[in-house]
C-alpha positions, 0 to 999 in steps of 0.5 A: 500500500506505501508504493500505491500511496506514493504513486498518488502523492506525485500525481497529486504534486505534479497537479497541483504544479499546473496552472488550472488554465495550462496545459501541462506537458513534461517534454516537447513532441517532437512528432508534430515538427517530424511529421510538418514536412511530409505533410506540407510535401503530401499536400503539395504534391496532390495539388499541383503545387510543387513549390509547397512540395519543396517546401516540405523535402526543406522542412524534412532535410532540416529534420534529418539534419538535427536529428544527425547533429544531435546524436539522435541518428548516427547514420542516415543508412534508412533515409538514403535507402529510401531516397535512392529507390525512389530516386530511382522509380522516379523521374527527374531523380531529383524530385524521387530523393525529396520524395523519398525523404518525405516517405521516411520522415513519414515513416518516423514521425509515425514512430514517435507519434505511436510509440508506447510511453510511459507512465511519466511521459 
């Protein structure tokens, strides 16, 4: 009954920390700004507007390239996998790299948005 009683006590403590109108959020989600460059791509492409699509393989490479500054992916192996066979099914090749960033970074960002938490996340 103790680690029952604690539990509630650092619920109780975390409550009463927040504000009553704030949301309380223990870390930033970093799925939404993964997921904002395959969306912003996907809707480009659909619509025709191509420089929306840029904007998205933008977005996603600026991603990838945090990701890889910050220790959080050592070696883009996956993303160039990706990249390249698109780059190859895909005509220019340029447009099959973004489109293949965008598809990983997809991928990704549904990773983080589904993974299971913890209890203090």
């Amino acid at each position: 009954m103790p680690l029952m009683a604690n539990i509630y006590d650092a619920e109780a403590a975390a409550l009463s920390s927040c504000s009553a109108r704030l949301v309380c959020r223990a870390k930033p989600k970093l799925a939404e700004f993964t997921l904002l460059g395959p969306l912003v791509g996907v809707v480009g492409w659909f619509l025709g507007l191509y420089w929306l699509l840029w904007i998205g393989v933008v977005l996603a490479t600026i991603n990838l390239s945090l990701n890889l500054a910050s220790g959080a992916m050592k070696l883009p192996v996956l993303p160039g996998v990706f990249m390249f066979v698109a780059a190859e099914l895909l005509n220019p090749w340029y447009l099959g790299v973004g489109v293949g960033l965008l598809i990983w970074k997809a991928l990704e960002g549904a990773a983080e948005l589904f993974r299971p938490r913890s209890v203090g996340e």
